[in-house]
MIKE-9740 format. One record per residue (C-alpha): x, y, z. Coordinates in pm, whole numbers, plus 50000, padded with zeros to 5 digits. Layout:
<nodes>
(node (X; Y; Z))
...
</nodes>
This chain:
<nodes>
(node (50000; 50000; 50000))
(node (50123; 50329; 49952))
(node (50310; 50489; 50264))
(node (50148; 50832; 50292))
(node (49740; 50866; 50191))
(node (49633; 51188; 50003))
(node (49487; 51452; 50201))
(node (49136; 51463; 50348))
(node (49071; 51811; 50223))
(node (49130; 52070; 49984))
(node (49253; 52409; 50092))
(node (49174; 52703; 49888))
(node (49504; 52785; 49846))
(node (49591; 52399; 49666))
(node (49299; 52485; 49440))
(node (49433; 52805; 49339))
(node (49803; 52648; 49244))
(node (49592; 52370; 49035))
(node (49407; 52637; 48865))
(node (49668; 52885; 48803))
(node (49877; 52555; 48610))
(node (49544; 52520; 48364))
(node (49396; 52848; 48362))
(node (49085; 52973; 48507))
(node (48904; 52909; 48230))
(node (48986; 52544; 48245))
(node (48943; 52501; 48604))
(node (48617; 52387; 48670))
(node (48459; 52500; 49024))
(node (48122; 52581; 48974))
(node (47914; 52261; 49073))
(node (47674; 52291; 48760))
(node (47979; 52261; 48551))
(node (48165; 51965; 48731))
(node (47808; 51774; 48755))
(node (47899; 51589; 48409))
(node (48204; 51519; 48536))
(node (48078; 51283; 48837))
(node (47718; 51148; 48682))
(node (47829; 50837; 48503))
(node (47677; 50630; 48291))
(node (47542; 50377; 48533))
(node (47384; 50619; 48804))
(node (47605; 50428; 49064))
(node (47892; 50559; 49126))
(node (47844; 50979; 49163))
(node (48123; 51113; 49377))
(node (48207; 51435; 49493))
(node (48502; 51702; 49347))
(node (48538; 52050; 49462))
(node (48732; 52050; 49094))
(node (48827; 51990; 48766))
(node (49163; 52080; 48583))
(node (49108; 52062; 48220))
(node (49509; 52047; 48058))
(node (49573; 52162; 47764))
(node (49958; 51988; 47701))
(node (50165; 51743; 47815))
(node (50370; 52029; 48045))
(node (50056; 52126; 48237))
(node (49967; 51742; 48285))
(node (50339; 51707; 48435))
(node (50255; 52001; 48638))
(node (49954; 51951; 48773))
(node (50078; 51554; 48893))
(node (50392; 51708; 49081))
(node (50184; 51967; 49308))
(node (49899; 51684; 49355))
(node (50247; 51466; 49495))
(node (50363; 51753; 49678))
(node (50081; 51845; 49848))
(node (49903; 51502; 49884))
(node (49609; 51565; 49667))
(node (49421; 51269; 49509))
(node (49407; 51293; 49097))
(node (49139; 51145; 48896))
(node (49221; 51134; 48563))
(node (48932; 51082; 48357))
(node (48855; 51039; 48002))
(node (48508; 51012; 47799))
(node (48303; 50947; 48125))
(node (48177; 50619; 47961))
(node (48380; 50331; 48215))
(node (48097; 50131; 48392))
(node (48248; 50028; 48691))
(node (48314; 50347; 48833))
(node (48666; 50368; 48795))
(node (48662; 50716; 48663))
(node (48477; 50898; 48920))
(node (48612; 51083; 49250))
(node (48480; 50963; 49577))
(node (48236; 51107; 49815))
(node (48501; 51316; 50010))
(node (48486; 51631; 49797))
(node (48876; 51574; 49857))
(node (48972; 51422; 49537))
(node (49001; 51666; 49183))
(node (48940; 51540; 48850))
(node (49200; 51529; 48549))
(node (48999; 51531; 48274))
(node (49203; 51467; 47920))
(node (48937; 51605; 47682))
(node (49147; 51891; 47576))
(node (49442; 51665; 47462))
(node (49283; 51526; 47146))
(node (49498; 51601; 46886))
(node (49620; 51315; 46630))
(node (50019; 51377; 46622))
(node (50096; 51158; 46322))
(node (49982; 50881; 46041))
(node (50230; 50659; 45927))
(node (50093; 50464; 45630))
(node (50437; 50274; 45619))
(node (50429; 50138; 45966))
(node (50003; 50157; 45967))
(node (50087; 50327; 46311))
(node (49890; 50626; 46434))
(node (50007; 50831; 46707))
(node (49721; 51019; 46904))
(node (49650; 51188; 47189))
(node (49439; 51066; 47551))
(node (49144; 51318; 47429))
(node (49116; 51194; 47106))
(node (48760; 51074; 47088))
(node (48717; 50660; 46957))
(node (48486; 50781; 46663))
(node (48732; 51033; 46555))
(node (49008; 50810; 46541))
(node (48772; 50586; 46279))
(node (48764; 50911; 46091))
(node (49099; 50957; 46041))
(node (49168; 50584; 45947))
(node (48901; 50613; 45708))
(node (49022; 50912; 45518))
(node (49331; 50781; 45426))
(node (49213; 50385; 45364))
(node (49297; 50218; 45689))
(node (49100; 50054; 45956))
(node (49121; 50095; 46346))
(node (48939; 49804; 46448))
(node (48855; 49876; 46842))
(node (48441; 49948; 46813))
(node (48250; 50003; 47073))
(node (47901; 50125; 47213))
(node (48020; 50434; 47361))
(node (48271; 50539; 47066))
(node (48088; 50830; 46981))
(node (48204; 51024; 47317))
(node (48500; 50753; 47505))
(node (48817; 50842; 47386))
(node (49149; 50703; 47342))
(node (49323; 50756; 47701))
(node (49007; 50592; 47869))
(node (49025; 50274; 47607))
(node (49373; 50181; 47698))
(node (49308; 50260; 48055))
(node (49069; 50002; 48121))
(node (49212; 49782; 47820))
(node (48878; 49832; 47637))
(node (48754; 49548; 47416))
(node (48448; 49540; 47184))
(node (48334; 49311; 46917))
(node (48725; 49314; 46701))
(node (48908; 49143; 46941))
(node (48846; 48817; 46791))
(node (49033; 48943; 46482))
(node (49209; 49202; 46588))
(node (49253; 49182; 46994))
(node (49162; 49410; 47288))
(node (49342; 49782; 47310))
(node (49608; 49642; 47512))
(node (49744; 49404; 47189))
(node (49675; 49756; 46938))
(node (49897; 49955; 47141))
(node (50277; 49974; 47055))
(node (50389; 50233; 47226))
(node (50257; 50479; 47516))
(node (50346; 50865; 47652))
(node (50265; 50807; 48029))
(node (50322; 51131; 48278))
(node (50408; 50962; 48603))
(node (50261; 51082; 48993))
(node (50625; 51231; 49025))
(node (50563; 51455; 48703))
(node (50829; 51263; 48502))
(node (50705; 51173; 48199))
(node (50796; 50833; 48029))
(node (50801; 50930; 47612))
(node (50806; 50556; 47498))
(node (50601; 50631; 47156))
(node (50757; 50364; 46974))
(node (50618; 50223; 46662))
(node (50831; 49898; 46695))
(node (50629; 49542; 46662))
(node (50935; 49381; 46780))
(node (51157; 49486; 47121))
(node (51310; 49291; 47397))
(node (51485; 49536; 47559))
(node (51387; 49524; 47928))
(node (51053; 49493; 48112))
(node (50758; 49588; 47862))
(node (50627; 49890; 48121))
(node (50401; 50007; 47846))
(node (50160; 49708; 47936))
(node (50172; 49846; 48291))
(node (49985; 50141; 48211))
(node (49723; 50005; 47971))
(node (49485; 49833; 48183))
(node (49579; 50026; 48500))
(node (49282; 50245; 48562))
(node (49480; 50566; 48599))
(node (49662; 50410; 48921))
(node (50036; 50441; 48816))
(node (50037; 50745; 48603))
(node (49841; 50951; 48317))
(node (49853; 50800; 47958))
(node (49895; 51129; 47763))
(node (49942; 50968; 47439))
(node (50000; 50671; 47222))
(node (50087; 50470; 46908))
(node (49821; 50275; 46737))
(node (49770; 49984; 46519))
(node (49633; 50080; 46173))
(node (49533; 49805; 45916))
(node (49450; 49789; 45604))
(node (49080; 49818; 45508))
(node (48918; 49499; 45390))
(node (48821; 49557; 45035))
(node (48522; 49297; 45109))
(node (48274; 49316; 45442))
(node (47946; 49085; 45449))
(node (47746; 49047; 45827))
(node (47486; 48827; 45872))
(node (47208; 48730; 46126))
(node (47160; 48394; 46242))
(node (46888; 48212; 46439))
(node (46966; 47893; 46619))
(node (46802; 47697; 46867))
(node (47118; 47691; 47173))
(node (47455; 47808; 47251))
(node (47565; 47508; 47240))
(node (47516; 47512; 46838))
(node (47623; 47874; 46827))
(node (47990; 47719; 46955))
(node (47966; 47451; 46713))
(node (47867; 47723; 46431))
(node (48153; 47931; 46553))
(node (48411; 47649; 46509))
(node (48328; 47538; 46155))
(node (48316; 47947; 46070))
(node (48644; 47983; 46256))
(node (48758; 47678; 46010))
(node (48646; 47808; 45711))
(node (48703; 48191; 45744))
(node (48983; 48196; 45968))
(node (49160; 48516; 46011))
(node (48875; 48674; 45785))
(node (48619; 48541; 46063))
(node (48642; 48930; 46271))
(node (48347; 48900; 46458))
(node (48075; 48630; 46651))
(node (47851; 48780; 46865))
(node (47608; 48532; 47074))
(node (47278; 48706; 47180))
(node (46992; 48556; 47346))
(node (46620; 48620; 47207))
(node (46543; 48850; 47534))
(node (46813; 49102; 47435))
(node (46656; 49147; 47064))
(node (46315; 49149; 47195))
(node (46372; 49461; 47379))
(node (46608; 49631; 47204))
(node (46310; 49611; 46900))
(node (46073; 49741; 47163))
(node (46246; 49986; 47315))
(node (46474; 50164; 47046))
(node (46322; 50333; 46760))
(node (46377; 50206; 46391))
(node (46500; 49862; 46518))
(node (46364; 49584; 46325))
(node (46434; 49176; 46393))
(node (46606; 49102; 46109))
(node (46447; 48760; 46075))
(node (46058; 48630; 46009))
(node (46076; 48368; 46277))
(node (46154; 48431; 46630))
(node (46417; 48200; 46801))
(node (46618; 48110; 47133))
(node (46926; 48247; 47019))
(node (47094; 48438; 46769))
(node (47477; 48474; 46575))
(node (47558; 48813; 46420))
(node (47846; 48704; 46276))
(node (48042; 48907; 45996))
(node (48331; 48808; 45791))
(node (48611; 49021; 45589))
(node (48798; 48974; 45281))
(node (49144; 49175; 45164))
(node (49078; 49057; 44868))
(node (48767; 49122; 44747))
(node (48422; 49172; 44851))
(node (48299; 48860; 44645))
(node (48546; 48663; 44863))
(node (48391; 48746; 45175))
(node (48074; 48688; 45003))
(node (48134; 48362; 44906))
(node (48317; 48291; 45185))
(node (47970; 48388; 45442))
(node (47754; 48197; 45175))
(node (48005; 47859; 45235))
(node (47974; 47868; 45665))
(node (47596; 47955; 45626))
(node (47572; 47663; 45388))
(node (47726; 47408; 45580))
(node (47556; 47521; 45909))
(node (47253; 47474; 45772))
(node (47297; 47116; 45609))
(node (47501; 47005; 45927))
(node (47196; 47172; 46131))
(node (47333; 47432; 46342))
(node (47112; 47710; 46225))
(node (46743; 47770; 46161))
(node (46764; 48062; 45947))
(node (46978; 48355; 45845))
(node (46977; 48660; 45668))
(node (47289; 48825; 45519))
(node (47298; 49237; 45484))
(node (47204; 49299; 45110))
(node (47401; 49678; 45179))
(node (47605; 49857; 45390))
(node (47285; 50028; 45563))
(node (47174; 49686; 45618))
(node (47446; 49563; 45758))
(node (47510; 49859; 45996))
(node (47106; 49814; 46101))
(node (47246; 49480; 46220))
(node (47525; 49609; 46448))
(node (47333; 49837; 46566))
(node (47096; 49633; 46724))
(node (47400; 49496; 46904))
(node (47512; 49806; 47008))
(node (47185; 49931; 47149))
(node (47118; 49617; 47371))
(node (47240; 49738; 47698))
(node (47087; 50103; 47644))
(node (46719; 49851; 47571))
(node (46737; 49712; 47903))
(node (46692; 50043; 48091))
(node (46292; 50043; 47992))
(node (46264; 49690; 48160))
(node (46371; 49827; 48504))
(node (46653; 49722; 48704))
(node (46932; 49503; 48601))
(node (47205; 49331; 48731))
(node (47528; 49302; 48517))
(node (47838; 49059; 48463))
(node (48112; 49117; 48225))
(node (48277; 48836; 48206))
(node (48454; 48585; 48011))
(node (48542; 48182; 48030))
(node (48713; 47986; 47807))
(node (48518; 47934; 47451))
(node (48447; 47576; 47476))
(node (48305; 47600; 47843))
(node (48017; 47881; 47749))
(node (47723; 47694; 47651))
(node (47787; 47504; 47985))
(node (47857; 47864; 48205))
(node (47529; 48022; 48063))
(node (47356; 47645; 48167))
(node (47501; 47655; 48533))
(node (47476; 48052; 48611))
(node (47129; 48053; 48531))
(node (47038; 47743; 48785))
(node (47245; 47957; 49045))
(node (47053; 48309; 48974))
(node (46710; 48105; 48932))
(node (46734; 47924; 49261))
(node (46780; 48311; 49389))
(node (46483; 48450; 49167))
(node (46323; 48219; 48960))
(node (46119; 48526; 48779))
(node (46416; 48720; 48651))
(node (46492; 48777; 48272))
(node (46811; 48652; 48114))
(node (46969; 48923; 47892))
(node (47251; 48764; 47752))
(node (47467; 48881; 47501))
(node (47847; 48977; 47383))
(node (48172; 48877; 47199))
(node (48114; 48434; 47185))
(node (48463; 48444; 47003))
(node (48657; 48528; 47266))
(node (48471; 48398; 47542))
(node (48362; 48740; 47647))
(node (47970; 48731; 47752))
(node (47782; 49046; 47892))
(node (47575; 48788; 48144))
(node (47269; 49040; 48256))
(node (46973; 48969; 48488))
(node (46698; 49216; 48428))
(node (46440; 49231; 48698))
(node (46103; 49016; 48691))
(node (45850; 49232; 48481))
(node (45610; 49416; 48695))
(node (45867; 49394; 48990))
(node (46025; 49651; 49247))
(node (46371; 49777; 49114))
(node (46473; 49865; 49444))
(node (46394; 49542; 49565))
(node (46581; 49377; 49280))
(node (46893; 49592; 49338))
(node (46935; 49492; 49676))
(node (47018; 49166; 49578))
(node (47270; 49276; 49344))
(node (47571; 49088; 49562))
(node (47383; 48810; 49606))
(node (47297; 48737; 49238))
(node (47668; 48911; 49167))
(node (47815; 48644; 49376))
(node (47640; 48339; 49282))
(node (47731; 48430; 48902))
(node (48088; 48543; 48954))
(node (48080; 48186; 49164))
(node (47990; 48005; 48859))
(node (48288; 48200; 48682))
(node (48515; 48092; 48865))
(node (48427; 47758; 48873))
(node (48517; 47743; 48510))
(node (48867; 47920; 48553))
(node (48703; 48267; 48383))
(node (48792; 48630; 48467))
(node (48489; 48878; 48638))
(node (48601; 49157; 48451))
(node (48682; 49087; 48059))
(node (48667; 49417; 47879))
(node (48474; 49686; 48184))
(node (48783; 49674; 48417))
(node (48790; 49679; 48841))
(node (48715; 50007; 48938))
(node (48543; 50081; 49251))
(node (48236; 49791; 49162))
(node (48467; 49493; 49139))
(node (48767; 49599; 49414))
(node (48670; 49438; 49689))
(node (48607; 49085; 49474))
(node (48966; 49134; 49327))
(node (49074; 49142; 49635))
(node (48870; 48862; 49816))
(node (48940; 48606; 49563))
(node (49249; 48666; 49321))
(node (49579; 48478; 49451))
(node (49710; 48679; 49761))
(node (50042; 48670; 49602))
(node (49944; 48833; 49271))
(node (49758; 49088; 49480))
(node (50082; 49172; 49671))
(node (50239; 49206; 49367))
(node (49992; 49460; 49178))
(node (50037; 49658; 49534))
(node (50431; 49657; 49523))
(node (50395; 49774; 49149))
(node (50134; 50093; 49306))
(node (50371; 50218; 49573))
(node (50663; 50154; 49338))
(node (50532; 50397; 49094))
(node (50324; 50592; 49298))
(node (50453; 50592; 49673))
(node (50245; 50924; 49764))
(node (49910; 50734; 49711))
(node (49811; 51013; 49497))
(node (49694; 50820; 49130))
(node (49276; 50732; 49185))
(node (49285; 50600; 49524))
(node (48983; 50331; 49556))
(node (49032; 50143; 49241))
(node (49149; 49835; 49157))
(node (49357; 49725; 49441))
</nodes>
C-alpha cells in the first residue's frame, strides 16, 4: 500500500496552484459545471470534486501531477466518462480533483508505412475511425460508447468490443505509450516497433491500470488495412451450444477473415426492438438464440461473400442454424450492428438490472450460461436473462433484468447476492469477472477477496513503486 494517503481536504490555496497551472478558464469550480464530470453512465457511482483541471499539454499534465504529489492531493484522471464500473469517478470526500484529458485530442501523426497512428488521451474513439478512414485504413477497436470515450480511457481500462476476435483488445493495438508519472516525470516511449526485447515491457503496465500508476497522455496505434470485402449476417439457432459449434466450423472456414461472433439471446433482441426506435428483427421467425456474425475479405468483397455463403451453407445442412439473413448493403448491415450496440441502452425500459462482464474459456460457454442461470434462478426464479456479447473470445455480457412488473429497488438489493452466485459460477470454470469493463470501485473488493494473495501483493508493490504518495485514483482496483 502506499506509505502516505492523500489529504482529506482541499485548501483554497491547493485549488488556486491547480488552477493557476490550467487556467481559470479550464478550472472547473462551479458545481453545475463539474456535475457531468461525476454522473456516470450507470447512476452508481456519483462522487464528489470540489474540481476539475482541464490540461491543455503534456507540460501542464506534468505540472499539475507534481503539486497533487507535493501536496498530497488525490488525481482522477478521467477520460470520455463512459467506464461502467466506476473507475473514473472521485469519491464522496469532495477531497479528490478530477484530470479530465478532453482537451488533449489532437492526432500527432499517420504513418501509412508502419500503419501506426500516434494520438493523443482526448482523442475521441469515433474520431480516430475518421481519420483511418480518410486515408484507407482501419482501426478496428468498436465500441458502444465510441461516439464520446476516447482514446486515454480505452487503453486505461484495456477496452475490448466486438474486434478482438480478429484484431485483439486495446492492450494488443497499442505499441507504444506517453505516460506522465505521479512524480511529474514523463515516460516518452512512443515507439512504433512490433518487435523489442529490451527490458521489462512497462508500456503494458499502464494500459489496463485504471489511471493508478500514472496519466497516459498519448499513444501509438495499430492501423490496418481496410478489407476491400465486408458481408454480416444474422443467424437464428436453437442453443449456445450450436452457436459454439457454428463458431468452430466458421472459425475453420474463414479463419483470420472470421472478425466477429457475437452470441445474443432472444430476450436482448426482443427489447432492444421494443424499446429503440427504427429497430427491426432482422428475421421472420423468432428463436432462442441468435449469431451476428460478419466476415472480411482483403481481397475482394465477392470473397467474403462467398466465403459467408460457404459457413451459412454448411451450418445449415450440418443443422446448426434455423435461418439467416445476410445484409444485402452497407445500411443493412450497419442496422444489424446496431441492434448489438443498442442492447444494453434497451434494458433500461425493463427496470433494474444486474450486470456481469465476464469471460470463460470458449468451449466451456454453453455450459457457464447452463450453470449461472440454475444459480441466479434458485435466487429469483422470475428474473429475465439478457445475455449477450463477443462468443469468440469467450467474452459474455451475462445480465439479469428484473422480473416484469417487479420493484427495482427490491431487485437491486440483491445485486451481491445474484453478483456472487454468478461470479461463483465463473470461477468455477477458471474465467475472469472483469473481461473488457475493468475493476474500478464495483469489482475491488472481489479482486481482492478472491484473486491469489500473492498476485495481489504484487499489483500493490507495482502501486507504491510507481506511485509511493498514494496520489493516482485511490479506491480502484487494488
Amino acid at each position: 500500500m502506499a506509505s502516505e494517503m492523500p489529504a482529506s481536504v482541499l485548501s483554497s490555496e491547493i485549488i488556486e496552484r491547480f488552477a493557476a497551472i490550467v487556467g481559470e478558464r479550464h478550472a472547473l469550480r462551479d458545481a453545475a459545471a463539474i456535475t457531468p464530470f461525476v454522473t456516470e453512465p450507470r447512476g452508481l457511482w456519483g462522487g464528489v470534486s470540489p474540481l476539475v483541471l482541464r490540461p491543455g499539454s503534456v507540460g501542464e499534465v506534468s505540472d499539475i501531477l507534481r503539486l497533487a504529489t507535493g501536496t498530497r492531493t488525490a488525481i482522477v484522471p478521467q477520460g470520455g466518462n463512459t467506464g461502467l464500473v466506476g473507475g473514473q469517478m472521485p469519491d464522496q470526500s469532495g477531497a479528490q480533483v478530477i484530470l479530465s484529458l478532453s482537451r488533449l485530442d489532437r492526432i500527432r501523426e499517420i504513418d501509412l508505412a508502419s500503419n501506426t497512428v500516434t494520438a493523443e488521451a482526448g482523442v475521441v474513439l469515433d474520431a480516430l475511425h475518421n481519420a483511418a478512414d480518410e486515408v484507407d485504413r482501419l482501426f478496428p477497436l468498436s465500441l458502444g460508447s465510441q461516439g464520446s470515450c476516447q482514446i486515454g480511457g480505452n487503453l486505461s481500462s484495456n477496452a475490448g468490443g466486438t474486434g478482438v476476435l480478429a484484431y485483439g483488445n486495446s492492450r494488443e493495438l497499442c505499441l507504444g505509450v506517453e505516460v506522465v508519472l505521479p512524480t511529474g516525470e514523463v515516460f516518452d516511449d512512443l515507439r512504433k516497433l512490433k518487435k523489442d526485447n529490451t527490458g521489462y515491457d512497462l508500456k503494458n503496465l499502464f494500459v489496463g491500470a485504471e489511471g493508478t500508476l500514472g496519466v497516459i497522455t498519448a499513444a501509438v496505434l495499430k492501423f490496418f488495412p481496410k478489407p476491400k470485402g465486408r458481408e454480416v449476417a444474422w443467424v437464428g439457432v436453437e442453443s449456445p451450444a450450436d452457436a459454439l459449434k457454428l463458431f468452430g466450423l466458421a472459425a475453420e472456414r474463414a479463419g483470420a477473415s472470421l472478425t466477429a461472433f457475437e452470441l445474443i439471446i432472444d430476450r436482448a433482441l426482443d427489447f432492444t426492438v421494443t424499446h429503440i426506435p427504427g429497430s427491426i428483427a432482422p428475421l421472420a421467425s423468432a428463436y432462442p438464440w441468435y449469431v451476428l456474425m460478419e466476415i472480411s475479405s482483403g481481397r475482394s468483397a465477392e470473397d467474403a461473400r462467398e466465403l459467408i455463403e460457404e459457413v451459412l451453407g454448411e451450418g445449415m445442412e450440418a443443422g446448426l442454424l434455423e435461418d439467416a439473413a445476410i445484409a444485402a448493403s452497407l445500411a443493412q448491415a450497419q442496422a444489424f450492428w446496431k441492434l448489438r450496440e443498442a442492447m444494453s441502452e434497451s434494458q433500461k425500459p425493463e427496470g433494474a438490472s444486474i450486470k456481469h462482464d465476464i469471460s470463460v474459456p470458449v468451449a466451456s460457454i454453453p455450459d457457464f450460461i447452463d450453470e449461472a442461470w440454475q444459480a441466479v434462478r434458485r435466487l429469483e426464479p422470475e428474473a429475465r436473462l439478457v445475455c449477450f456479447g463477443h462468443m469468440g473470445d469467450g467474452n459474455l455480457h451475462y445480465n439479469i433484468s428484473q422480473p416484469a412488473g417487479g420493484e427495482p429497488g427490491a431487485f437491486l438489493a440483491r445485486y451481491e447476492e445474484i453478483n456472487g452466485a454468478v461470479h461463483s459460477v465463473v470461477r468455477a470454470f477458471n474465467g475472469s469477472i472483469s473481461a473488457e469493463h475493468g475493476i474500478g470501485k464495483m469489482k475491488r473488493a472481489e479482486l481482492i477477496a478472491t484473486a491469489p494473495p500473492v498476485g495481489i501483493d504484487l499489483m500493490r508493490r507495482v502501486k507504491n513503486a510507481f506511485d509511493p504518495a498514494g496520489i493516482m485514483n485511490p479506491g480502484k482496483m487494488i
